[in-house]
N, C-alpha and C positions, 0 to 999 in steps of 0.2 A: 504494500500500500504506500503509496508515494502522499507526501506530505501538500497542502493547499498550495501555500508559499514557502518559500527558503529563506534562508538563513541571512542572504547577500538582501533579499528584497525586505524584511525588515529591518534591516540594518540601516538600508535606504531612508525607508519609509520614518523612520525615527529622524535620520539624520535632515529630512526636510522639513521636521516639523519644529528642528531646530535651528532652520537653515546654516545647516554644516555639512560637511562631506562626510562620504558613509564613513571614509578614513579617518577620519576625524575622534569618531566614537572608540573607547574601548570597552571590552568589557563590561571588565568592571566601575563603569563611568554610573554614577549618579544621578539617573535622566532629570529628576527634580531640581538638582541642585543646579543641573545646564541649562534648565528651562522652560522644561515640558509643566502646563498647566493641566488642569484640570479637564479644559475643551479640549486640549487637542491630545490627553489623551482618549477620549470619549471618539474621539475623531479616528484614530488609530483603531480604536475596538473598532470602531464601524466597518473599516477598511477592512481588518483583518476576517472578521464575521463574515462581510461580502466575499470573501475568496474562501468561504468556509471552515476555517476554525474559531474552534467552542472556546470564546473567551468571556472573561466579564472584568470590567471596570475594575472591582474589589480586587481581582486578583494580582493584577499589575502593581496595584498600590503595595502591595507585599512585596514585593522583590522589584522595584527600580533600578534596575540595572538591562543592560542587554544582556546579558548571560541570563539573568534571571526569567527575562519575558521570552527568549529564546528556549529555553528548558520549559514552560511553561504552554508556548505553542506548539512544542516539538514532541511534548509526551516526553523527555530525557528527562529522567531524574536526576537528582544534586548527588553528586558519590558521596560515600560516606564518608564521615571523618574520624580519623583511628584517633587514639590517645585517650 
């Protein structure tokens, strides 16, 4: 089963709502602290929803980061952490 969207196109999609390059973003970058409101991420669920994946609003807010919303679109779980 091949995923809605990829990895490269959220990466995008993020990166225009911040107007920055997909390059620009890492990871682990803080989408809130860079700039993402509240609309545009509502705007991003929209998007993603319309290309078919099960998102919701609340969820994103728990994990701001790209990694996090990427794991989160992608079904990939967080590996575990030893110690």
């Amino acid at each position: 089963m091949s995923l809605p969207i990829t990895f490269d196109r959220v990466r995008a999609d993020i990166a225009d709502e911040l107007f920055l390059e997909a390059g620009e973003l890492a990871l682990d970058t803080d989408l809130f602290a860079a700039g993402l409101d509240s609309v545009r991420v509502l705007t991003l669920v929209e998007r993603w929803r319309a290309a078919g994946c099960e998102i919701g609003f609340m969820d994103l807010l728990e994990q701001p980061t790209l990694d996090g919303w990427w794991r989160l679109l992608s079904g990939t779980p967080r590996p575990a952490v030893e110690g």
